[in-house]
C-alpha positions as CSV (number, residue, x, y, z in Angstrom):
1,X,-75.7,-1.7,13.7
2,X,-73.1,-3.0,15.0
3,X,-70.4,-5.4,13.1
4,X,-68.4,-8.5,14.0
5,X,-65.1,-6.6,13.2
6,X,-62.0,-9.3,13.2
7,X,-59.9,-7.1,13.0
8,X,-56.2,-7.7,14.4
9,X,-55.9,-4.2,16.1
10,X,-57.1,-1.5,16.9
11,X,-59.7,-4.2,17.6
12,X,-63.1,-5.0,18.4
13,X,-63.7,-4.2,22.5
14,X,-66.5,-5.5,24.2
15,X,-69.8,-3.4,24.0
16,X,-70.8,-3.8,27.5
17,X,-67.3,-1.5,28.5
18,X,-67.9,0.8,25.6
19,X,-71.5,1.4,26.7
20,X,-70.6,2.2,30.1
21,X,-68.0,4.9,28.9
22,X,-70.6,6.5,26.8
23,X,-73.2,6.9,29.4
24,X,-70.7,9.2,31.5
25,X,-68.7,10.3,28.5
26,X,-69.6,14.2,29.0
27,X,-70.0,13.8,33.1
28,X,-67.3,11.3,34.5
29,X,-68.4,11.1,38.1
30,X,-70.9,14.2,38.5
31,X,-67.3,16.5,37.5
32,X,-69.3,17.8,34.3
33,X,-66.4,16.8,32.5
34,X,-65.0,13.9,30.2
35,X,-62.5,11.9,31.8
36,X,-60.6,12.6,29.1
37,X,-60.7,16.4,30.6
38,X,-59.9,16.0,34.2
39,X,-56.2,16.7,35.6
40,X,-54.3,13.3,35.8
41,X,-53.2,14.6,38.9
42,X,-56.7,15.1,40.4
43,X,-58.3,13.2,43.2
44,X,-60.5,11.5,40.6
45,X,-58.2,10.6,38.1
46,X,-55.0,9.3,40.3
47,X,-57.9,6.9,41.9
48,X,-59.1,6.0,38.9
49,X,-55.3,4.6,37.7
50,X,-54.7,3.3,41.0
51,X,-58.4,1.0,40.7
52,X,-57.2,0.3,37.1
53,X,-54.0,-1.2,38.2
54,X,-55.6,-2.8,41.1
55,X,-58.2,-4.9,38.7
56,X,-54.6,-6.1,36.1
57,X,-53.3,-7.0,39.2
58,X,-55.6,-9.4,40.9
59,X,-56.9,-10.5,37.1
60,X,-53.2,-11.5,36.4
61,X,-51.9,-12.6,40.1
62,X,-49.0,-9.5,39.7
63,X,-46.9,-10.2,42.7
64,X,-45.9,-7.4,44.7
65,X,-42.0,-7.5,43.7
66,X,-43.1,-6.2,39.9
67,X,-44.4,-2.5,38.7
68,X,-46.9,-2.0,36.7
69,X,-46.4,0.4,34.1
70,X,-48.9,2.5,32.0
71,X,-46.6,3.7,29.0
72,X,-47.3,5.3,25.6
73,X,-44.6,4.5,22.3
74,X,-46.9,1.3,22.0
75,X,-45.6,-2.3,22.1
76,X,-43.2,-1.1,19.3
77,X,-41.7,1.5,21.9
78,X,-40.6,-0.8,24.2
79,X,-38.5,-2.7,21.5
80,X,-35.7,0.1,22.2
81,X,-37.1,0.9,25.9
82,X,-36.3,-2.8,26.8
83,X,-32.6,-3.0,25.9
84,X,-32.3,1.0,27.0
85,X,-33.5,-0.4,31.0
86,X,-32.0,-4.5,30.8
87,X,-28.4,-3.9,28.9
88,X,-25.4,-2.0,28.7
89,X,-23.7,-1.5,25.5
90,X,-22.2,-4.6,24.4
91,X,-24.3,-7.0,26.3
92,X,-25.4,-10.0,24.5
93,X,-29.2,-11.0,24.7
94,X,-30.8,-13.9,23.1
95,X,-34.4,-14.1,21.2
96,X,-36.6,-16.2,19.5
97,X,-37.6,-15.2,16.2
98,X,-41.0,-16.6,14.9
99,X,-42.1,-14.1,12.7
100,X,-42.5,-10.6,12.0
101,X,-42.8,-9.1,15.2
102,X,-39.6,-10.9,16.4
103,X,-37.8,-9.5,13.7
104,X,-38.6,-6.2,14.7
105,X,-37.5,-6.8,17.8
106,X,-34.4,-8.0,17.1
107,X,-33.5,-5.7,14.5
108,X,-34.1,-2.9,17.3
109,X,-31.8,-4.8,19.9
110,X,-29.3,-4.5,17.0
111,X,-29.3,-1.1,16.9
112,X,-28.5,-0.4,20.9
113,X,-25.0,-2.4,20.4
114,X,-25.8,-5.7,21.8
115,X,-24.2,-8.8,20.8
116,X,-27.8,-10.7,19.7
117,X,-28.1,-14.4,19.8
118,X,-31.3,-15.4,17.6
119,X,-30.8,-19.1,19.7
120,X,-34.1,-20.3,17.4
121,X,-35.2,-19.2,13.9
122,X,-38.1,-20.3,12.1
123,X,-37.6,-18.9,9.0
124,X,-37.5,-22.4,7.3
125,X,-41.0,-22.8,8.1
126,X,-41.9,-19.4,6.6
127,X,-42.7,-18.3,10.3
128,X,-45.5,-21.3,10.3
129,X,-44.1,-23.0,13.1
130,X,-42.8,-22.4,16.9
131,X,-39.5,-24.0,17.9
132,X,-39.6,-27.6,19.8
133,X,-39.8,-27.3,23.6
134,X,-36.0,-27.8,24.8
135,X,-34.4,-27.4,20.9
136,X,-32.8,-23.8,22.0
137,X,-30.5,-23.2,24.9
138,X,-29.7,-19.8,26.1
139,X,-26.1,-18.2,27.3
140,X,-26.4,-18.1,31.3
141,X,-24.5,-14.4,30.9
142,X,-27.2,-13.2,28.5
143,X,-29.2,-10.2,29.6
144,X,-32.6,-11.5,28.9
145,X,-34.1,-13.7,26.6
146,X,-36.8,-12.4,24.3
147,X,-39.9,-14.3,22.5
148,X,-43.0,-13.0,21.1
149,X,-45.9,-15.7,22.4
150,X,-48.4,-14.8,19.7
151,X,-47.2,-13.4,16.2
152,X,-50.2,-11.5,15.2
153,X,-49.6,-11.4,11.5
154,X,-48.5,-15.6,11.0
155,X,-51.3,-16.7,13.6
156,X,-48.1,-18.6,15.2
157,X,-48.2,-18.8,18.8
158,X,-46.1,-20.8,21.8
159,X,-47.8,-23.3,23.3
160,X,-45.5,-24.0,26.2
161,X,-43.4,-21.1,28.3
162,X,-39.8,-20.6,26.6
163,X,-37.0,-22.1,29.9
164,X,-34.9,-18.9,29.8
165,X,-33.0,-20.9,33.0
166,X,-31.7,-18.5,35.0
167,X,-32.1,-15.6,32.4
168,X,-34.6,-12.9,32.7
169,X,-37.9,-14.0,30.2
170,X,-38.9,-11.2,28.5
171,X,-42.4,-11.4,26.4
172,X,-44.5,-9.3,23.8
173,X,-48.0,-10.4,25.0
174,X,-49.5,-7.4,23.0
175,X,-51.8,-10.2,21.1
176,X,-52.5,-12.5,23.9
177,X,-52.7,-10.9,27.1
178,X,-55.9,-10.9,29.2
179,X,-57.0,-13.9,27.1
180,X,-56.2,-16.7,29.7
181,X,-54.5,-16.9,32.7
182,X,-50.7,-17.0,32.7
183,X,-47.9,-17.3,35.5
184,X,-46.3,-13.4,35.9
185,X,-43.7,-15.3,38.3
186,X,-41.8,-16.7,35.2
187,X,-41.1,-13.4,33.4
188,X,-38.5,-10.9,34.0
189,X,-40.8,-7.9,32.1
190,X,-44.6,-8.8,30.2
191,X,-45.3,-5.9,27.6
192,X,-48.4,-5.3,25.9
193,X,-49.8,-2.5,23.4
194,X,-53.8,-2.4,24.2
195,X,-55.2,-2.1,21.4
196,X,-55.8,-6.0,21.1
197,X,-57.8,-7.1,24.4
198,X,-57.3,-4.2,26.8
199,X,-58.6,-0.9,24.9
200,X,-57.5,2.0,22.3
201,X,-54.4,2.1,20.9
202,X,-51.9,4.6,22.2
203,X,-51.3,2.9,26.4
204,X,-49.0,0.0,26.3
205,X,-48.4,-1.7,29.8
206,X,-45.4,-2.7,31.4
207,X,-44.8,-5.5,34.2
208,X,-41.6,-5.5,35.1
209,X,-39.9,-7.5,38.2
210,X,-38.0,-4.8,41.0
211,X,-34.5,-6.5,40.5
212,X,-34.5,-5.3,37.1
213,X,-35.3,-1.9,37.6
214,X,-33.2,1.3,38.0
215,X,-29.9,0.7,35.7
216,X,-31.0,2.6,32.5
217,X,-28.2,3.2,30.3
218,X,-26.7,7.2,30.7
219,X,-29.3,9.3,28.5
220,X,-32.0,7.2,28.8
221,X,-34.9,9.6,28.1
222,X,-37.2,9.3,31.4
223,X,-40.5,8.2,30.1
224,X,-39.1,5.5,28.9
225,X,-36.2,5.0,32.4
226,X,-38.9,2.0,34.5
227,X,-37.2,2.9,37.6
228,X,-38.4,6.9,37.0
229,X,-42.1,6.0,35.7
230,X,-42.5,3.7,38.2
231,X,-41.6,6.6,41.0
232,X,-44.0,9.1,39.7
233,X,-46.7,6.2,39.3
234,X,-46.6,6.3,35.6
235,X,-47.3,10.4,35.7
236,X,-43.6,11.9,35.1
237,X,-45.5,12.7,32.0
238,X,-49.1,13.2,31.3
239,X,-50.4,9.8,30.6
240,X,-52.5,8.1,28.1
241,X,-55.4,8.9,30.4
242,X,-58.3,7.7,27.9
243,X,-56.7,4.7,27.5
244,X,-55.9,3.8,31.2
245,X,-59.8,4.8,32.2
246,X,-61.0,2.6,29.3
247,X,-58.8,-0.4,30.4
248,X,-60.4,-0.1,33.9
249,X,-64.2,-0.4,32.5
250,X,-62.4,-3.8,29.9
251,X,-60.7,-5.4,33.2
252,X,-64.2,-5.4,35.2
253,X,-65.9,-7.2,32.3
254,X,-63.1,-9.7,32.3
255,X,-63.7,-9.4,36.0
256,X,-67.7,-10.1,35.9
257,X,-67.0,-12.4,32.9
258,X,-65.3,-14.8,35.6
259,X,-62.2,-13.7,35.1
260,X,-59.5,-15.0,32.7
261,X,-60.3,-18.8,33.3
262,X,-63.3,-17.8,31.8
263,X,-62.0,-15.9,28.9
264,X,-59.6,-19.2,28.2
265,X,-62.7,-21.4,27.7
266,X,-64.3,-19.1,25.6
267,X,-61.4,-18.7,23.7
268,X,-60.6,-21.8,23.2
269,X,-64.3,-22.5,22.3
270,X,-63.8,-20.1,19.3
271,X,-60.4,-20.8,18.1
272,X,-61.6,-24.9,18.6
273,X,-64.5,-23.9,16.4
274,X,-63.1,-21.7,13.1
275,X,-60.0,-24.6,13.0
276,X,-62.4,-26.9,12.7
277,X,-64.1,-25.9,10.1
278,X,-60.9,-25.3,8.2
279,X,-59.6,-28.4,8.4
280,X,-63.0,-30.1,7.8
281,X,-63.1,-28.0,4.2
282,X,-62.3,-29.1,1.2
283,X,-62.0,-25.1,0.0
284,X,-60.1,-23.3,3.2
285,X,-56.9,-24.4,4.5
286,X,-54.7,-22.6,7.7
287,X,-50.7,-22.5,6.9
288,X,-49.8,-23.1,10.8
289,X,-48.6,-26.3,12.3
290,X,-51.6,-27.4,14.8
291,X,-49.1,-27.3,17.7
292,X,-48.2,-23.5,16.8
293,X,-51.8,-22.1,16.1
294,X,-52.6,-18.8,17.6
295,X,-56.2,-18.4,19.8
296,X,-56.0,-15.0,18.9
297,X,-55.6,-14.7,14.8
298,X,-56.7,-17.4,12.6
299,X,-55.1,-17.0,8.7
300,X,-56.6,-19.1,6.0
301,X,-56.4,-19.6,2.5
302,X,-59.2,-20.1,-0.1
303,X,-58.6,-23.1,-3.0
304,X,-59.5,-19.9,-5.3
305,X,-57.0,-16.9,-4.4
306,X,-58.6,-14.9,-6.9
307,X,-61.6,-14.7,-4.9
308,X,-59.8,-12.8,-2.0
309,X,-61.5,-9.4,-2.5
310,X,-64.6,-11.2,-3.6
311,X,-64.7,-13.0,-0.1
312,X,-64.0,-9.7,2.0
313,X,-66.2,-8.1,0.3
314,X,-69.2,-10.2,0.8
315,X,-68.0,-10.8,4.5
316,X,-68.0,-6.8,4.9
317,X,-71.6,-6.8,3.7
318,X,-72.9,-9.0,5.6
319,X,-71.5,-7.4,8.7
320,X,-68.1,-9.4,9.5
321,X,-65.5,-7.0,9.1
322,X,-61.6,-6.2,8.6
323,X,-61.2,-10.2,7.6
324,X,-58.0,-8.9,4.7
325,X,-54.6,-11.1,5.3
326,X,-51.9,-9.2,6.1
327,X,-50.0,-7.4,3.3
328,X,-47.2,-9.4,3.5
329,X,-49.0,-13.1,3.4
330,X,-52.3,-12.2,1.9
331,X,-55.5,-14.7,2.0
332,X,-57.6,-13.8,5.1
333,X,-56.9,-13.6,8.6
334,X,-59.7,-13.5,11.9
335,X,-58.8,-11.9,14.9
336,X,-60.9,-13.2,17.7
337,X,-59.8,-11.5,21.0
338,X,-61.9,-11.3,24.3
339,X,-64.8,-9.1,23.0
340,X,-65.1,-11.1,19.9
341,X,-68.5,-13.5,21.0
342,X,-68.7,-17.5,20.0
343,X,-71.6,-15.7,17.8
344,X,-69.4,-14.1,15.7
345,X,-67.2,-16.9,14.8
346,X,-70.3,-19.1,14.5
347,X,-71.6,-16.3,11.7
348,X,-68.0,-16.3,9.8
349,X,-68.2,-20.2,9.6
350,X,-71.9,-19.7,8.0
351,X,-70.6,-17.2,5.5
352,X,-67.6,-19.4,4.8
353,X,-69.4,-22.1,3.9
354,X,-72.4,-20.4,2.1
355,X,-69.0,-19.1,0.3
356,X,-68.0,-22.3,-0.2
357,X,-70.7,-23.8,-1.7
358,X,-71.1,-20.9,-4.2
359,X,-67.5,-21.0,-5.0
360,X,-65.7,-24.1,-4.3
């Protein structure tokens, strides 16, 4: 049977792409083979990337003047990749720090020998807030400036599109991309691992604007030089092949689905729904400022901690999985991404209040 599995990544993908990768699983287009068996260099498989990258494209209005880039290293690669292809030694950059994911940004940036300007911190919060529109300004000679829209573990997200001025924008959109439209015009590079809304973990994707491409610092190792993989097509090595076939078969259901208007008022259907129930309870309360709360993973806190196993426990049994906070924040966090139905949530909030009732 299958569960309503919250978790924040890997994550739940939606059943209609799964199903149609099982029923060609062993014979990917009459080849008698897997697609996970085929040369990437083939016929088949180069036009099966190509479609893939085709489908982002139109999805997410990807203007001609960026690449798109199918990577492996995860999101977490590309916090060395980034300042590897966009500084030289010495460089200053700027970044927004909102939580955990931030921090691991920055403290990667650190490591290259850049000058880094954390121009907002929201530690003072405990990473439960995102900084006021306009309360930052950025260095005009800064490389790029770098924020994390969605912070996956806080369940803190931007509401509003950090102005870098005339600064590259840089953004980890591992937790929220594909889940409503966005403007690709206003970002220097968009980096995303998959294993949230666009497939199994292991591809991460890369748009990155032209003018930024093809000063990699000396050494650069070439899978990770953008001007290199975006030459050989994302094939100087052998790609994440799996990964890049599976987020083909996710990007037509978004397509079919009605595209990612329609996965922003679905989205916003369910996030709508769990806060409200929070905030209508007596027992379960969300740490986040209600300007700063994440679509995409909902934290909340029980009036009786000690219950924390008790509750994930009875949640797994009754089929609504992976619902554990963090280990670093605790209490309980959902993760409802593209595949996750208004269904789902609607069965969480019946167990949450059964819960309630039996334990508040």
């Amino acid at each position: 049977m299958r569960v309503y599995n919250f978790s924040a990544g890997p994550a739940m993908l939606p059943l209609a792409a799964l199903e149609a990768a099982r029923s060609e699983l062993t014979d990917w287009q009459g080849s008698g083979m897997s697609v996970m068996e085929v040369s990437h260099r083939g016929k088949a498989f180069v036009a099966c990337a190509d479609e893939t990258e085709s489908l982002l494209r139109d999805l997410m209005g990807i203007g001609d003047n960026y690449k798109v880039l199918f990577l492996q290293g995860g999101a977490s690669g590309q916090f060395d990749a980034i300042p590897l292809n966009l500084t030289a030694p010495g460089d200053s950059v700027a970044f927004l720090n909102t939580g955990q994911w931030s921090a691991k940004a920055i403290k990667a940036a650190r490591t290259q020998g850049l000058a880094v300007d954390v121009v907002a911190d929201e530690a003072a919060s405990n990473y439960t807030t995102t900084p006021a529109e306009g309360s930052f300004t950025v260095d005009p000679g800064a490389s790029y400036l770098h924020y994390t829209p969605n912070e996956t573990i806080g369940g803190v997200e931007f509401g509003y599109v950090p102005d870098a001025g005339g600064v590259p924008l840089v953004a980890d959109f591992s937790s929220t991309i594909l889940s409503r439209p966005i403007d690709v015009s206003r970002y220097g590079l968009i980096y995303a691992g998959a294993q949230k809304n666009m497939g199994p973990s292991g591809l991460c994707v890369v748009i990155v604007r032209d003018d930024l491409l093809g000063h990699p610092r000396p050494g650069t190792p070439a899978v990770w030089d953008y001007a290199a993989m975006a030459a050989a097509d994302s094939m100087l090595n052998t790609p994440p092949t799996f990964g890049i076939y599976l987020l083909g078969k996710i990007l037509a259901w978004v397509r079919d689905e009605g595209g990612l208007p329609a996965m922003a008022e679905r989205n916003r259907a369910k996030a709508d729904a769990l806060y409200g129930f929070i905030d209508g309870s007596g027992y379960y309360s969300n740490p986040v400022a209600p300007d700063s709360r994440s679509w995409m993973n909902v934290p909340f806190l029980q009036a009786r901690p000690e219950l924390d196993k008790t509750f994930v426990a009875e949640a797994d049994a009754a089929g609504l999985t992976t619902l554990a906070g963090h280990r670093s924040v605790g209490g309980m966090r959902a993760s409802i991404y593209n595949a996750m139905p208004i269904e789902g949530v609607q069965a969480l909030i019946d167990f949450m209040a059964d819960f309630e009732r039996r334990n508040g």
